[in-house]
Residue frames relative to the residue before (quaternion, step in Angstrom):
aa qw qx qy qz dx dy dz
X 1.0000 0.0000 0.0000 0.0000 0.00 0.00 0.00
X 0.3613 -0.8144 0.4122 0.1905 3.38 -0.94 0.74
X 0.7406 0.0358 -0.0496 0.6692 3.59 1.15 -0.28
X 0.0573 -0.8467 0.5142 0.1243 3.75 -0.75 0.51
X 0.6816 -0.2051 -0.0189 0.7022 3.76 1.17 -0.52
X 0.7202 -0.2489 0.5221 0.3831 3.80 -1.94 -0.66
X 0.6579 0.4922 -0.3115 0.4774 3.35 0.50 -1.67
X 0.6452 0.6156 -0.3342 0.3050 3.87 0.36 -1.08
X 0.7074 0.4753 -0.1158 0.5101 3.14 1.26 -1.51
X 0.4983 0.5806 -0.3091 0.5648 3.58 1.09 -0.72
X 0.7506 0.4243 -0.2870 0.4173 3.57 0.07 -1.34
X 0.8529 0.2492 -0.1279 0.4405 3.51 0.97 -0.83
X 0.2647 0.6264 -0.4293 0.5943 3.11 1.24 1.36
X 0.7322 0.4302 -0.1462 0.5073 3.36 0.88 -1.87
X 0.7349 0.4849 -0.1777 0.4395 3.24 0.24 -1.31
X 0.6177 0.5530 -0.3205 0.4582 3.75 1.43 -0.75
X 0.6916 0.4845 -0.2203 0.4882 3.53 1.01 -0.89
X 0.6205 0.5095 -0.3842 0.4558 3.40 0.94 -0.94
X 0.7030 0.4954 -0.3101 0.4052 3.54 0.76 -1.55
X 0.5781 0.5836 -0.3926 0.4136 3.91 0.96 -0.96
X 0.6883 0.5484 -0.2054 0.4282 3.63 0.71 -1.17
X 0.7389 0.4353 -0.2489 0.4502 2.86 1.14 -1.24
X 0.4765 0.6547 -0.2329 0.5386 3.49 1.23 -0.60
X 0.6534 0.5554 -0.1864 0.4795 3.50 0.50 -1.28
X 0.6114 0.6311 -0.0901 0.4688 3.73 0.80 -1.62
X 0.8855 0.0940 -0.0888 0.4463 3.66 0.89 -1.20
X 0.4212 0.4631 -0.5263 0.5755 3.10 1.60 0.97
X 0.4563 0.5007 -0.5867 0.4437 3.79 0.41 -0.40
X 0.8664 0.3576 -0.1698 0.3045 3.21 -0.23 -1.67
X 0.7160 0.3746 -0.4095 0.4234 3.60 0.64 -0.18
X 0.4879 -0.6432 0.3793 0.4520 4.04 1.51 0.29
X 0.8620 -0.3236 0.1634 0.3545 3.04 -2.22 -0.22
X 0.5761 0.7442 -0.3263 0.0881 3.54 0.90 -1.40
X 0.6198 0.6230 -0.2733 0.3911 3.02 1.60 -2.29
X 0.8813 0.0302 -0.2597 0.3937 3.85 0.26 -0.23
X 0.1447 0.7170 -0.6614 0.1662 3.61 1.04 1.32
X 0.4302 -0.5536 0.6902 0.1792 3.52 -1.95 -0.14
X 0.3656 0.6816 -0.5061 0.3816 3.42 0.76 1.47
X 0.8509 -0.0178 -0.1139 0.5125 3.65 0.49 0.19
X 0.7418 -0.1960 0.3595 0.5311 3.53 -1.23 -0.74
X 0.6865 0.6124 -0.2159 0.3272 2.68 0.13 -2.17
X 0.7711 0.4372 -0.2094 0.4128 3.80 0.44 -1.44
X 0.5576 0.6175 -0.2914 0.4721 3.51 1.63 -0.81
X 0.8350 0.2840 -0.2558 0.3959 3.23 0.52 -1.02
X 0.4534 0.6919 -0.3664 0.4260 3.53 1.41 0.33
X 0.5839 0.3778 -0.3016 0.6522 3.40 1.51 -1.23
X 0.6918 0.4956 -0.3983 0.3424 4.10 -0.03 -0.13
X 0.6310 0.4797 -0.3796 0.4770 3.19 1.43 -0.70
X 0.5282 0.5733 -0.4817 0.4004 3.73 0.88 -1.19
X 0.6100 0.5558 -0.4038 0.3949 3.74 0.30 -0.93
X 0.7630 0.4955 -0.2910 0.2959 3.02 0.20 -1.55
X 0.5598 0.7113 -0.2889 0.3118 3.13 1.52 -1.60
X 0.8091 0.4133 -0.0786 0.4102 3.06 0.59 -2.24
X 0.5718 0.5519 -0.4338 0.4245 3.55 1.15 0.18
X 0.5674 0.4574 -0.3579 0.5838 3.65 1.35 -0.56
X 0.7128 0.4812 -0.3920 0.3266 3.28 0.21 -0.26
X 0.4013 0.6725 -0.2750 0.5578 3.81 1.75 -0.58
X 0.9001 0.2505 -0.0196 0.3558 3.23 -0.18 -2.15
X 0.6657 0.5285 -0.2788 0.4470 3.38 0.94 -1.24
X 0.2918 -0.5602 0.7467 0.2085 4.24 -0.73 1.40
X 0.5267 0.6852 -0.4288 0.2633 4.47 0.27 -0.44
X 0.7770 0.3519 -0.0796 0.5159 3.21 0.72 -2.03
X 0.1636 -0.4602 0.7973 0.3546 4.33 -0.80 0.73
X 0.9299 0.0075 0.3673 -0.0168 1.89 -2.77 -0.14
X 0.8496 0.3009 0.0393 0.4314 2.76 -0.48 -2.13
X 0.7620 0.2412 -0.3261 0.5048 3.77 1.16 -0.43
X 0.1735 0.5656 -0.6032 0.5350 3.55 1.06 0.64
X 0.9666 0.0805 -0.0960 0.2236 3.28 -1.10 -1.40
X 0.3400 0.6645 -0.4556 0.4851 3.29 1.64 0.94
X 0.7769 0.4193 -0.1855 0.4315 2.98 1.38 -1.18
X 0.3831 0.6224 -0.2765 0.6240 3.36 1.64 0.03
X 0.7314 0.4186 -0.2850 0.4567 3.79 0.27 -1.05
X 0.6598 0.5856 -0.2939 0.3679 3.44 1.31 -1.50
X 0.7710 0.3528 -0.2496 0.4676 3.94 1.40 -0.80
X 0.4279 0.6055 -0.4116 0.5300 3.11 1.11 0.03
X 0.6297 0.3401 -0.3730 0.5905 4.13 0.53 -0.99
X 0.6711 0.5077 -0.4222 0.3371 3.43 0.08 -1.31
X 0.6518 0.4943 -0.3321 0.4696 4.32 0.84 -1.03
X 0.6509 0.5310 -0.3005 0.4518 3.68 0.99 -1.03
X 0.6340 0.5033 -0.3135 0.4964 3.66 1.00 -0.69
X 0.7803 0.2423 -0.3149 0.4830 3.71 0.33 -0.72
X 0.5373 0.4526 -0.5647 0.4331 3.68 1.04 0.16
X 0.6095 0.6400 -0.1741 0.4343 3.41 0.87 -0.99
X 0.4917 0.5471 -0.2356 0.6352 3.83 1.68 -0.68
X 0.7503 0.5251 -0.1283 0.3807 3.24 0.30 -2.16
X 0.6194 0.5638 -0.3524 0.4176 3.92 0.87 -0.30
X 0.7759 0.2789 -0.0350 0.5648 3.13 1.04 -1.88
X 0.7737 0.3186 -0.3266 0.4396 4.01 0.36 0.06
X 0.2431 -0.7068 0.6231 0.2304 3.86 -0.05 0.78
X 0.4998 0.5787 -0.4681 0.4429 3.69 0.50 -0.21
X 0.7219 0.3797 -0.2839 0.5041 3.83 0.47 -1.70
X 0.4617 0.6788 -0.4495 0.3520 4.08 1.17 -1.11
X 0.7870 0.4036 -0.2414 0.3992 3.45 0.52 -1.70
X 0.5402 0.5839 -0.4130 0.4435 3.44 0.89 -1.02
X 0.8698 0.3254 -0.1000 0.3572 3.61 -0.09 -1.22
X 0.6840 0.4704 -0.1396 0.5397 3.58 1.32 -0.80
X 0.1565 -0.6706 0.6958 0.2042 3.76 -0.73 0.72
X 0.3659 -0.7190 0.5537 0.2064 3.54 -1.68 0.50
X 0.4195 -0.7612 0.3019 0.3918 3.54 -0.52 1.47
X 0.3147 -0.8882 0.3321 0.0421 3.42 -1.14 0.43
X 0.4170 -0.8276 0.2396 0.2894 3.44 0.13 1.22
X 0.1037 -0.8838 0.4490 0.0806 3.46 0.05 1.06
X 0.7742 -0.0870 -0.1029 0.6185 4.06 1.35 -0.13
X 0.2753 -0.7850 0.5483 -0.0859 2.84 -1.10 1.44
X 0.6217 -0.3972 0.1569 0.6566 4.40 -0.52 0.87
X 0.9584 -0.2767 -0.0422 0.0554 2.63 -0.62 2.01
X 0.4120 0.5511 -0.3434 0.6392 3.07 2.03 0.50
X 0.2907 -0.5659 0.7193 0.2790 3.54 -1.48 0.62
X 0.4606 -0.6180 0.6229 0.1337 3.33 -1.29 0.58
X 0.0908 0.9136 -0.3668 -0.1498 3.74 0.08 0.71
X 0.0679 0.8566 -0.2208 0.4613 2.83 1.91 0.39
X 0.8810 0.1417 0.2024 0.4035 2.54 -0.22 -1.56
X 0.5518 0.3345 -0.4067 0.6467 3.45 1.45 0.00
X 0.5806 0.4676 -0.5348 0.3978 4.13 0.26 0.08
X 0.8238 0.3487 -0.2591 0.3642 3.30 0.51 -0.88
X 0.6140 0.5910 -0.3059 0.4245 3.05 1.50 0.39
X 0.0950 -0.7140 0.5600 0.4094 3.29 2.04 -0.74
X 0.7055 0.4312 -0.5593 0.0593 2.99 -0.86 1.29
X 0.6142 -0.6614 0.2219 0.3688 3.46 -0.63 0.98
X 0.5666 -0.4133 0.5259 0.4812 3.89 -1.36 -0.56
X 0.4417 0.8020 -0.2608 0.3060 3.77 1.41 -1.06
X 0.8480 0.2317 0.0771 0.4705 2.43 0.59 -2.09
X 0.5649 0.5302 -0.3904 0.4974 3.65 1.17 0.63
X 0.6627 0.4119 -0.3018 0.5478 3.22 1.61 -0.42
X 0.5488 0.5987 -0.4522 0.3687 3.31 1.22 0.58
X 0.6308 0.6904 -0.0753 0.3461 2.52 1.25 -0.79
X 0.4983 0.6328 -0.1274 0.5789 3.06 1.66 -1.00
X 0.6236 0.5756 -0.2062 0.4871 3.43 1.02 -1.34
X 0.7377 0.5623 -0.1824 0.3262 3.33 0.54 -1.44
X 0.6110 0.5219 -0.2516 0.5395 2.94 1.68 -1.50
X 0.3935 -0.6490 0.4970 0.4206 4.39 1.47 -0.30
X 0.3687 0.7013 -0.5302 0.3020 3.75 0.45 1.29
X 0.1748 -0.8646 0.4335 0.1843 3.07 -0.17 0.59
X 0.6113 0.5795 -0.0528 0.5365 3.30 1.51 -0.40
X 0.1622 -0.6681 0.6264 0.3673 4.12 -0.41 0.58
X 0.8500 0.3889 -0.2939 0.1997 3.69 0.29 -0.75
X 0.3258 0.6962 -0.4911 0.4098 3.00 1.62 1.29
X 0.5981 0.6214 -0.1910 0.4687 3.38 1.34 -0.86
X 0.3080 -0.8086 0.4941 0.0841 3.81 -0.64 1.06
X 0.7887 -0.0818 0.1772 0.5830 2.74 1.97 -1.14
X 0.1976 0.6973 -0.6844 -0.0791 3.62 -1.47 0.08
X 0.4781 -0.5758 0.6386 -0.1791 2.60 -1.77 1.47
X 0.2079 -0.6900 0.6822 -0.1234 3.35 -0.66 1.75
X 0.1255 -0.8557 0.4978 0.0648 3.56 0.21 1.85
X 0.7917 -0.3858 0.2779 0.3836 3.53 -1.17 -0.02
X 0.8136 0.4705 -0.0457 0.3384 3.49 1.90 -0.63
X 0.4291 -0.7143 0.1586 0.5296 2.04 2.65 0.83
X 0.6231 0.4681 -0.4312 0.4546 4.02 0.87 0.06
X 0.4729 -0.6887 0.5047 0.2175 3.48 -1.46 0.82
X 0.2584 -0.6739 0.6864 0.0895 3.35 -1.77 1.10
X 0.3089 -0.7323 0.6068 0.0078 3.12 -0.96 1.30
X 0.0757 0.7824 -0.6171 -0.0376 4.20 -0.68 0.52
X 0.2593 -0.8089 0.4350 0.2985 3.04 -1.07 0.39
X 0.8042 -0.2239 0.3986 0.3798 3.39 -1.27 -0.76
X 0.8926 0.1045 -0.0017 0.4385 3.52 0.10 0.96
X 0.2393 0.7631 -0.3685 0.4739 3.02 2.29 0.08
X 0.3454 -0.6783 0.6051 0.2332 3.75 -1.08 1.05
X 0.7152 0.4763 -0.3412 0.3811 3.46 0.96 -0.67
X 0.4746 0.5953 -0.5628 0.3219 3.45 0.83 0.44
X 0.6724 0.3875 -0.3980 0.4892 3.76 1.04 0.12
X 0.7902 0.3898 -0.3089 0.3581 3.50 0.60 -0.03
X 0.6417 0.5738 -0.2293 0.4544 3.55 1.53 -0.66
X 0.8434 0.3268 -0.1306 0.4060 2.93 0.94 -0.89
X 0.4162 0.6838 -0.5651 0.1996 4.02 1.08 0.39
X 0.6242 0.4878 -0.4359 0.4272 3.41 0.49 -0.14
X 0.7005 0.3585 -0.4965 0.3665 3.78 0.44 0.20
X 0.6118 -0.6173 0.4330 0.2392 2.70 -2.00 1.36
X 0.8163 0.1607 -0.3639 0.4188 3.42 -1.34 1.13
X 0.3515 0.7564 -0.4469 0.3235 3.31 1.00 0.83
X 0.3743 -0.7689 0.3906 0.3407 3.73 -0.14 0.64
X 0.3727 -0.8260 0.3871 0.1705 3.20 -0.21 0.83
X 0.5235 0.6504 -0.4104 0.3668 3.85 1.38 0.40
X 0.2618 0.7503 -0.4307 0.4277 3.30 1.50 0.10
X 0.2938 -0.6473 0.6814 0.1744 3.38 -0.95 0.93
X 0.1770 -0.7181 0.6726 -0.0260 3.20 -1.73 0.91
C-alpha cells in the first residue's frame, strides 16, 4: 500500500526523531567500542541497533519508551562484554578470535588458510592491495581479529614486535 493515513506519517516523523536522538544519546554515552569492527559479538550489536531502530519507525506495536529500553538494553549488554573483555582473558577468548598468520616468507600456510576459509586468491589479493608486486616482498599476512588482512613486508622492524601475539607465528623471532 502506498499511503494509509497522516497520523502514520506524523507518528513516524515523531517517533523517528525521538528514536534517532534517543539512539544518538546512548552511543555518545556508552563510547567508541559499541559500534567498533572488532569481533562478532560487536557486529551483531551494530546489526541489531538497526534492526531495533527500524521497529521502532515502522512498527504502530513497539512505544517509544520500549524501543529505546530495548536499544539501551544492547548497548549495556555490548559495554559489559567490552568492559568484561579488557579485564578477564577468559571473557577476551570467549568473545575475541586471535588474528592469524596465514603466509609467512613466502609459503601459504594451508593449515591455517583451511581452517580459516580462506583462499591463496584471496591473500594474493591482498598483497596487491597492499601495491606489491612481488610474493617475496611480503614477510607476511595476517588474518586480524576483524576478519580484514595485514600485509608486512620484507624488512619491516615491526615484524618482531607487532606480531608475537599471532597464532602460528614462529616464535624465534627476536623481540
Amino acid at each position: 500500500m502506498f499511503f494509509e493515513t497522516w497520523s502514520g506519517l506524523g507518528r513516524v516523523l515523531i517517533v523517528g526523531v525521538l528514536a534517532y536522538a534517543g539512539l544518538i544519546v546512548l552511543l555518545r554515552f556508552s563510547g567508541k567500542r559499541t559500534l567498533s569492527k572488532m569481533n562478532a559479538f560487536d557486529l551483531i550489536v551494530t546489526v541489531a541497533l538497526g534492526s531495533t531502530l527500524a521497529t521502532i519507525l515502522l512498527s504502530k506495536d513497539v512505544p517509544l519508551a520500549e524501543g529505546l529500553l530495548g536499544l539501551g538494553l544492547l548497548i549495556s549488554l555490548q559495554y559489559l562484554i567490552a568492559w568484561l573483555s579488557v579485564r578477564s582473558r577468559f571473557v577476551r577468548r570467549l568473545v575475541k578470535s586471535e588474528p592469524t598468520l596465514l603466509f609467512h616468507q613466502g609459503e601459504m600456510l594451508d593449515g591455517a588458510l583451511a581452517s580459516q576459509r580462506v583462499t591463496p586468491e584471496e591473500i594474493r589479493a591482498a598483497i596487491r592491495t597492499e601495491g606489491f608486486g612481488q610474493m617475496s616482498d611480503v614477510e607476511a599476512v595476517i588474518l586480524e581479529t576483524d576478519g580484514s588482512f595485514s600485509v608486512i613486508s620484507r624488512g619491516d622492524r615491526l615484524v618482531t614486535t607487532a606480531i608475537h601475539d599471532v597464532k602460528n607465528y614462529p616464535s624465534t623471532s627476536s623481540i
